[in-house]
C-alpha positions in Angstrom: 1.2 -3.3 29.0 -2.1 -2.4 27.0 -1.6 -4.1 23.4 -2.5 -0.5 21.9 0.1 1.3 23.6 2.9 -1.3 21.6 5.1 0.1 18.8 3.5 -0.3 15.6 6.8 -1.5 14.0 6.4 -4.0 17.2 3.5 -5.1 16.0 3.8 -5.1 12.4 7.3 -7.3 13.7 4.8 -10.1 15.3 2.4 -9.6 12.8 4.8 -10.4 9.7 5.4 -13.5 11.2 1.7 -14.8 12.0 0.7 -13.6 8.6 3.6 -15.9 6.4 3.1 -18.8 8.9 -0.8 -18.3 7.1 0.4 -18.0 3.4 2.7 -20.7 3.9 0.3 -23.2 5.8 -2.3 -22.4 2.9 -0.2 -23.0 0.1 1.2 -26.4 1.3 -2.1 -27.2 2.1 -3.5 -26.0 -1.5 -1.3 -29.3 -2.7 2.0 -27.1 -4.2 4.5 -29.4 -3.2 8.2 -28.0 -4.8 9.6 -25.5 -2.5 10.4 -23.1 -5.5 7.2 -23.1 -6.0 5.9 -22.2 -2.7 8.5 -19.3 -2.4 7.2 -17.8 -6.0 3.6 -18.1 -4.9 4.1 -17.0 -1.1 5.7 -14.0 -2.5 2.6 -12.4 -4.3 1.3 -12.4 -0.6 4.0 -11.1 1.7 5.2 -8.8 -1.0 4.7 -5.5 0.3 3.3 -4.9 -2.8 0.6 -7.9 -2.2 0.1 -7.2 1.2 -0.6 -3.0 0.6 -3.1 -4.2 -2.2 -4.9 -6.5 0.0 -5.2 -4.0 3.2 -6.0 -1.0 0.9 -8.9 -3.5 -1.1 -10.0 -4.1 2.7 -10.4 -0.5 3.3 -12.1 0.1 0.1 -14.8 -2.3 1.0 -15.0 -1.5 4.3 -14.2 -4.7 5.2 -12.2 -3.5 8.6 -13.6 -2.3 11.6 -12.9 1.0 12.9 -10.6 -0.3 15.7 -8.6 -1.9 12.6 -8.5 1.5 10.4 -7.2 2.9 13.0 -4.2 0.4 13.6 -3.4 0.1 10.0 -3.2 3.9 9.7 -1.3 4.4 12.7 1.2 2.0 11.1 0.6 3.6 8.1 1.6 7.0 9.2 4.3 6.1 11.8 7.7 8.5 10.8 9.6 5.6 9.6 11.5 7.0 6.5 13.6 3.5 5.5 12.0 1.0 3.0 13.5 -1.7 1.0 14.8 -0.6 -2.4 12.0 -2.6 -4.4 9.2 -0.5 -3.6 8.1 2.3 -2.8 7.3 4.3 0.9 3.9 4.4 0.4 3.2 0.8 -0.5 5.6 -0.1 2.1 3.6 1.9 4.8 0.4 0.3 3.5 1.8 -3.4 4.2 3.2 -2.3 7.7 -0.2 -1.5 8.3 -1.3 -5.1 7.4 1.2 -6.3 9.4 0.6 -4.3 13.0 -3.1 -5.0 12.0 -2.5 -9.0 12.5 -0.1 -8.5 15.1 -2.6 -6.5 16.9 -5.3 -8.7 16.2 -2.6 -11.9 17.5 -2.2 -10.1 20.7 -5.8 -9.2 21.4 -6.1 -13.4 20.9 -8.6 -12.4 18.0 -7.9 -15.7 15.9 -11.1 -15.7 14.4 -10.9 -11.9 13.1 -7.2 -13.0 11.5 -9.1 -16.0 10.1 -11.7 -14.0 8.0 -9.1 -11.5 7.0 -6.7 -14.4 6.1 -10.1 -15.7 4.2 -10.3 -12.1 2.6 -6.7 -12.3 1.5 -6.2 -15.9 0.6 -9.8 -16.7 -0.7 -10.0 -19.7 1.5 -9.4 -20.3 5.7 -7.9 -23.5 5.8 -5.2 -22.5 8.2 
């Protein structure tokens, strides 16, 4: 199966998890050490608040390739109507969009293209 004929809820699925194993690698790495602490901090980056702010700053910049828009606004745009109750359906679409963008990039074995976005996002690639 082509990777760009996958779900994007599939790969937003995959993507979510690749993308917390990076926030949560970097912030034991960054020297936090109290597990309370690393859920507070990991949350202003897999917050679909966080993560719609990064992908949208990404955009802005033009930061992503083509290839990538066009993931992260299929994702974007996929008729999915439910969202958690803490935020709204646009924001939510926006980080489902970061999320099938990774997952994408994950099963296209582009680990150096998640490593610069991680880089973008995180300020530092030492995943």
């Amino acid at each position: 199966m082509e990777v760009k004929e996958i779900n994007v809820l599939v790969l937003a699925y995959l993507g979510d998890a690749v993308y917390e194993n990076y926030v949560r690698k970097y912030l034991v790495l960054s020297g936090v050490s109290h597990v309370n602490d690393l859920q507070k901090l990991a949350v202003l980056y897999v917050s679909a608040k966080g993560q719609a702010r990064f992908v949208r700053e990404m955009m802005s910049q033009g930061f992503l390739t083509d290839e990538e828009i066009q993931v992260v606004k299929r994702a974007r745009n996929y008729r999915n109507l439910s969202h958690p109750k803490h935020c709204d359906i646009v924001t939510y679409k926006y980080a489902t969009g970061l999320e099938a963008l990774i997952g994408y990039l994950d099963l296209q074995k582009q680990k150096d293209r998640i490593d610069v976005i991680m880089k973008f996002i995180l300020g530092d690639v030492i995943c």
